[in-house]
C-alpha positions as CSV (number, residue, x, y, z in Angstrom):
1,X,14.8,-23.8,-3.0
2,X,15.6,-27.0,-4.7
3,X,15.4,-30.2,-3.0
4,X,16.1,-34.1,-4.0
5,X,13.7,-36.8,-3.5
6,X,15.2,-40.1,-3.0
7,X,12.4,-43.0,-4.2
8,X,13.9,-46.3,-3.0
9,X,16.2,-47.4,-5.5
10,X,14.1,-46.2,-8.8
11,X,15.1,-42.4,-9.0
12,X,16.2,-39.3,-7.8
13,X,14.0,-36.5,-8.5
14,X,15.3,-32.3,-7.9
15,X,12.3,-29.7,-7.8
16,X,12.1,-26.6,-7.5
17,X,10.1,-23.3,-6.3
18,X,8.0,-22.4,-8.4
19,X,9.1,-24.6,-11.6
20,X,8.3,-28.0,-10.0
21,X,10.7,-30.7,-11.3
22,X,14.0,-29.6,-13.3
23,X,16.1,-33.3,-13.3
24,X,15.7,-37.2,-12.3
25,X,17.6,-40.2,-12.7
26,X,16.1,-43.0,-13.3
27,X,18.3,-46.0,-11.9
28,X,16.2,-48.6,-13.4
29,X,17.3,-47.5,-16.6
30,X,20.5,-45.8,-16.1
31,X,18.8,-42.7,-16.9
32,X,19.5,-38.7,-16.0
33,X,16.6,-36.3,-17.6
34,X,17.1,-33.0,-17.2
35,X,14.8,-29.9,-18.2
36,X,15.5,-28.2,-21.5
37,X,12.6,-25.8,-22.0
38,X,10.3,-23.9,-19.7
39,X,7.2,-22.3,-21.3
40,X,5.9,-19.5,-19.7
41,X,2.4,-17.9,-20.3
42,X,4.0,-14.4,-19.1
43,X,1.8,-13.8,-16.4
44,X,2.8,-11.7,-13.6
45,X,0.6,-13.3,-10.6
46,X,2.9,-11.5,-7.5
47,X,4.6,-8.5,-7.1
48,X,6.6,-6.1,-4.6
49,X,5.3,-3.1,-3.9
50,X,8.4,-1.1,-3.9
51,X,8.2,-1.4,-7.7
52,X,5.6,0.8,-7.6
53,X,6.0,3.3,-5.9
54,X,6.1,7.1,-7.2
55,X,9.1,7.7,-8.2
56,X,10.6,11.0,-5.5
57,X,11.7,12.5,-8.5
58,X,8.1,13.4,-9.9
59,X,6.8,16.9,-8.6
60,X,3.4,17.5,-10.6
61,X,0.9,15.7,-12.3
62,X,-2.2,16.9,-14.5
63,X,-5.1,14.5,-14.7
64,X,-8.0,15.4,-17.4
65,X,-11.4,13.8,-17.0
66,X,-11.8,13.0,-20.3
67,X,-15.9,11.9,-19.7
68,X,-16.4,15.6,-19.3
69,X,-16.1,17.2,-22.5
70,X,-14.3,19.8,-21.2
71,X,-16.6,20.8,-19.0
72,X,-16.9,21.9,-15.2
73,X,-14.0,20.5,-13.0
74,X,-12.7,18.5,-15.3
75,X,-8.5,19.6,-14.8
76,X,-6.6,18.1,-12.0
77,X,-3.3,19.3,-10.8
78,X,-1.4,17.3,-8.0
79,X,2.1,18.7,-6.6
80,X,3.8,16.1,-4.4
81,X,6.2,17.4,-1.4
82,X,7.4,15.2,1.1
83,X,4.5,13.8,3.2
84,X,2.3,16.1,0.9
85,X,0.1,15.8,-1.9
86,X,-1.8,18.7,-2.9
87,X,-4.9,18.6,-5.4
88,X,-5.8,21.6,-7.3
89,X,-9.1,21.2,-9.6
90,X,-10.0,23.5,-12.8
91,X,-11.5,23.7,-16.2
92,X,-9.6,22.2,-18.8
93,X,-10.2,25.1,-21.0
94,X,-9.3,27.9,-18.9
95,X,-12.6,28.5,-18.0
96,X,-14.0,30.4,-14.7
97,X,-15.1,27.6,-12.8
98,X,-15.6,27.6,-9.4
99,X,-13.4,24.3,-8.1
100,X,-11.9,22.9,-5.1
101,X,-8.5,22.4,-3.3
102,X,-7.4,19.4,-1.8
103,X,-4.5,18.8,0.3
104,X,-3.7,15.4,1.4
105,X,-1.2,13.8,4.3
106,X,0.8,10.9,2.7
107,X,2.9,8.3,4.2
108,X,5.6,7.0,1.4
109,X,8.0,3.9,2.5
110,X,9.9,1.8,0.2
111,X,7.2,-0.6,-0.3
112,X,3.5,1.1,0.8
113,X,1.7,3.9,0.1
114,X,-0.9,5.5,3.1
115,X,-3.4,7.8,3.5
116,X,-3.2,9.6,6.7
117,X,-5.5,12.7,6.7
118,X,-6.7,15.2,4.0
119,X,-7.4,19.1,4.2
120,X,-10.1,20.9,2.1
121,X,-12.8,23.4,2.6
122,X,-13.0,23.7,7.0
123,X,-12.4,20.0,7.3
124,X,-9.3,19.1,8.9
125,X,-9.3,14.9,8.8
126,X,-7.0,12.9,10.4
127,X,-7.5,8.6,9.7
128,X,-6.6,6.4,12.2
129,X,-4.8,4.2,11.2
130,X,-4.4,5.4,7.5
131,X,-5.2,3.4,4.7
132,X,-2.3,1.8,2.2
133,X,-3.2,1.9,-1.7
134,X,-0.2,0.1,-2.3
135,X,1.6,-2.3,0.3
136,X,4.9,-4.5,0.3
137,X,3.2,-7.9,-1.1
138,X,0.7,-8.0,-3.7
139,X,-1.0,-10.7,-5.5
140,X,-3.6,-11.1,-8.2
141,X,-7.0,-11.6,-7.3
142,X,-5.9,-10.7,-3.3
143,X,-7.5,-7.8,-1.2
144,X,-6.4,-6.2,1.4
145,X,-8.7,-4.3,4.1
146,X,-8.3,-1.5,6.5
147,X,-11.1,-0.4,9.0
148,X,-9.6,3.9,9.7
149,X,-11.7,6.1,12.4
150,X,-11.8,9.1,11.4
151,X,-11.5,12.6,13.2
152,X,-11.7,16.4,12.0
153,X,-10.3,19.4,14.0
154,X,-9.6,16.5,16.8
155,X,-12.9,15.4,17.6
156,X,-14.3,11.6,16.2
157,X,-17.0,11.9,13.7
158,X,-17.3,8.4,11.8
159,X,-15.5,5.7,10.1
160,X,-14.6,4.5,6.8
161,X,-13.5,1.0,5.4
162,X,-11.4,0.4,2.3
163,X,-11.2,-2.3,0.0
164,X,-8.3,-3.1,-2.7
165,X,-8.1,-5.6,-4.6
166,X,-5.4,-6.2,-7.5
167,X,-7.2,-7.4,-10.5
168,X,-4.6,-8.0,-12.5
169,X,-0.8,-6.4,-13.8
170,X,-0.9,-5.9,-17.6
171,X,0.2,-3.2,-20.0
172,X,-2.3,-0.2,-20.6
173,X,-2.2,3.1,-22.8
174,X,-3.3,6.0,-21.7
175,X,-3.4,8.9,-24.9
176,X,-0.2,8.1,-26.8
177,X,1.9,6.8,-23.8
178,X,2.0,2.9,-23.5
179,X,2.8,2.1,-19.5
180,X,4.3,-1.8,-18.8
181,X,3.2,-4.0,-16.5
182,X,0.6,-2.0,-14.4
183,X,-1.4,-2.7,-11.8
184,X,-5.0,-2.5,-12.2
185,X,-6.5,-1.7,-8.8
186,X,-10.1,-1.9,-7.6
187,X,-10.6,0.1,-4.6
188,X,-14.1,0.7,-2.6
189,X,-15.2,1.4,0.7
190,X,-17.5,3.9,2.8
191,X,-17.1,7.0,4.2
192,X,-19.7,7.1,7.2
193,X,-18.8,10.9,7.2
194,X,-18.4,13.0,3.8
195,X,-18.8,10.9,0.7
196,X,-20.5,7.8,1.3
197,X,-20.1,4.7,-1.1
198,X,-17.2,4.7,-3.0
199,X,-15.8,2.8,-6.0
200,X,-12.7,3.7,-7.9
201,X,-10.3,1.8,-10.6
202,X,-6.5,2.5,-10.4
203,X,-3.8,1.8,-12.8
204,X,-0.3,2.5,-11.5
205,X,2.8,1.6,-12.9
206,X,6.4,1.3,-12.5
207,X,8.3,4.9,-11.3
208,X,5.2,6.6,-12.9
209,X,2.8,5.6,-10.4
210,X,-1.1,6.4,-10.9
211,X,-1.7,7.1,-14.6
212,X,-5.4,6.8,-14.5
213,X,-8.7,5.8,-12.4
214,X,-12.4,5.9,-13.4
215,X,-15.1,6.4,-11.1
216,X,-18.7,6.6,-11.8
217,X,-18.7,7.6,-15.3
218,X,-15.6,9.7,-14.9
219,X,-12.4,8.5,-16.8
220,X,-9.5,10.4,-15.6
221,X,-6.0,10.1,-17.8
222,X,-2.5,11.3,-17.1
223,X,-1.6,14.3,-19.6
224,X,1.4,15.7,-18.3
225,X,4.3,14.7,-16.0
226,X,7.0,16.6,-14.1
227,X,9.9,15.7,-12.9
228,X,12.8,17.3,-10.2
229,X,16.2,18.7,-12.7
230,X,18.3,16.1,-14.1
231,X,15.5,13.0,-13.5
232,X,14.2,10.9,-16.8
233,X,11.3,12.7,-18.0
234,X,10.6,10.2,-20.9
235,X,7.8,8.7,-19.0
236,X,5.6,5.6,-20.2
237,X,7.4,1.9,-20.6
238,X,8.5,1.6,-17.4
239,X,9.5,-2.3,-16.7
240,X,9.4,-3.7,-12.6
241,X,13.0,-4.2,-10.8
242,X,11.7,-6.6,-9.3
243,X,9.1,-9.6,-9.3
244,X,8.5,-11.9,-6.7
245,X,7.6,-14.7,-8.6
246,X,6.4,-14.7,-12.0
247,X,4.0,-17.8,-12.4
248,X,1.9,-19.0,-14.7
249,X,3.8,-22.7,-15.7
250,X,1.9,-24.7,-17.8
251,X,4.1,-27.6,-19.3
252,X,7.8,-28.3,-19.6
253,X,9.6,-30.4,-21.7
254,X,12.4,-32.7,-20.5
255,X,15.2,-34.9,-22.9
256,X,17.6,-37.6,-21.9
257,X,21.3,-37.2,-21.4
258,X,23.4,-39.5,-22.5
C-alpha cells in the first residue's frame, strides 16, 4: 500500500507497508530523496500456514527418542493416508517390547492442520471441535486457543484445552539434516480425561512438516522419510513459498537526486 502525504507547501512524503517512508520532496529546497538501501535483520515475524503444511507426497515417518538410549518404546512409525495418521511404537533395536498403536483422525486444508479424534487401546475419541496445530496466520510470540469436548464410543466424558504458541521461525538441525526456516512451536493444554497436563515443543518446517518435539525429558528426532514414487526425497533445506511479511526494519538510508 503506498500513499503520499501532502505537508502544506514543504514536502511530499510516499510510505509504505511495512518499510515506512521510501521518497520525499522537499519544496523548500527543491529536493527529491529517495531510498537507496533497506537493511533487514532477517527476521521472519509472520507467516502462512500453507507453507507448512505436510507435504501429500510423504507416506511414512520414523521418529527415535533419542533420550532413551535405545531403550523401551523409544521407535515411532507414523503412516499418513488421507484423513489418517497412524502411529506405530517399537524398540529401536528390534527388541520385544510390548508398545502401543495409535491411530489418529486428521483434518489437512491448505492452510491448517486439526485434530479431530484418535483410536487406541478400546478408546474411540472424537473432539469437538478439533484442535489446529497449524492454522492460516501465524505470528511470533501469538497463541492461539481451542477449548474441544471430548467424547469416546459417543458418550461425553471430559474436556481438554490447547495452547500454541509460535516462539519463533529459525533454522534447526536435526542429525545431519539442516531444515530452513522452521517453526518452533510450544504447545500445552489438559486432558480432563486420559493424560492430564501436557507440554510439548514442535519444530516443523517447510514440505517436511514435524521434524522433532520434546516433551518431558524425551527428545524425539526425524530419522527417516518416505515419500509417494516420483516425489523429491532429498528432504532438509526446505525454503517457505510464501511469507506474509518479513519484518524486522531497523534503519534505512536515503541520498538526494539531483
Amino acid at each position: 500500500v503506498n500513499m503520499m502525504v501532502n505537508s502544506a507547501e514543504y514536502a511530499n512524503l510516499w510510505l509504505c507497508e511495512d518499510v515506512g517512508l521510501v521518497q520525499y520532496v522537499d519544496h523548500s529546497q527543491s529536493e527529491t530523496w529517495e531510498l537507496q538501501e533497506l537493511v533487514d535483520d532477517g527476521s521472519i515475524t509472520v507467516v502462512d500456514g500453507s507453507d507448512y503444511i505436510q507435504d501429500s507426497s510423504v507416506r511414512n515417518k520414523t521418529f527415535v527418542n533419542k533420550s532413551a538410549g535405545g531403550a523401551g518404546c523409544d521407535k515411532e512409525t507414523r503412516t499418513f493416508s488421507t484423513n489418517n495418521q497412524r502411529r506405530v511404537y517399537s524398540n529401536s533395536n528390534g527388541e520385544n517390547v510390548d508398545c502401543f498403536t495409535f491411530n489418529f483422525g486428521i483434518d489437512t486444508t491448505e492452510t491448517s492442520y486439526t485434530f479431530l479424534g484418535q483410536e487406541v487401546g478400546s478408546f474411540d475419541i472424537e473432539y469437538n471441535p478439533g484442535f489446529s496445530v497449524i492454522v492460516a496466520n501465524m505470528e511470533v510470540g501469538e497463541s492461539w486457543e481451542q477449548r474441544s469436548y471430548i467424547y469416546d464410543d459417543g458418550d461425553y466424558v471430559g474436556y481438554r484445552d490447547d495452547s500454541f504458541t509460535l516462539q519463533e521461525v529459525s533454522n534447526v538441525n536435526v542429525g545431519e539434516e539442516s531444515y530452513l526456516n522452521c517453526l518452533s512451536i510450544l504447545w500445552a493444554g489438559v486432558d480432563s480425561y486420559l493424560i492430564g497436563e501436557f507440554e510439548y515443543n514442535l519444530w516443523i518446517c517447510p514440505d517436511d512438516g514435524l521434524v522433532k518435539y520434546t516433551t518431558e525429558g524425551q527428545n524425539w528426532e526425524l530419522q527417516a522419510i518416505s515419500y509417494s514414487s516420483n516425489a523429491n526425497t532429498s528432504g532438509g533445506g526446505s525454503f517457505p513459498l510464501t511469507l506474509i511479511s518479513i519484518l524486522g526494519v531497523f534503519c534505512f538510508t536515503v541520498r538526494r537526486k539531483a
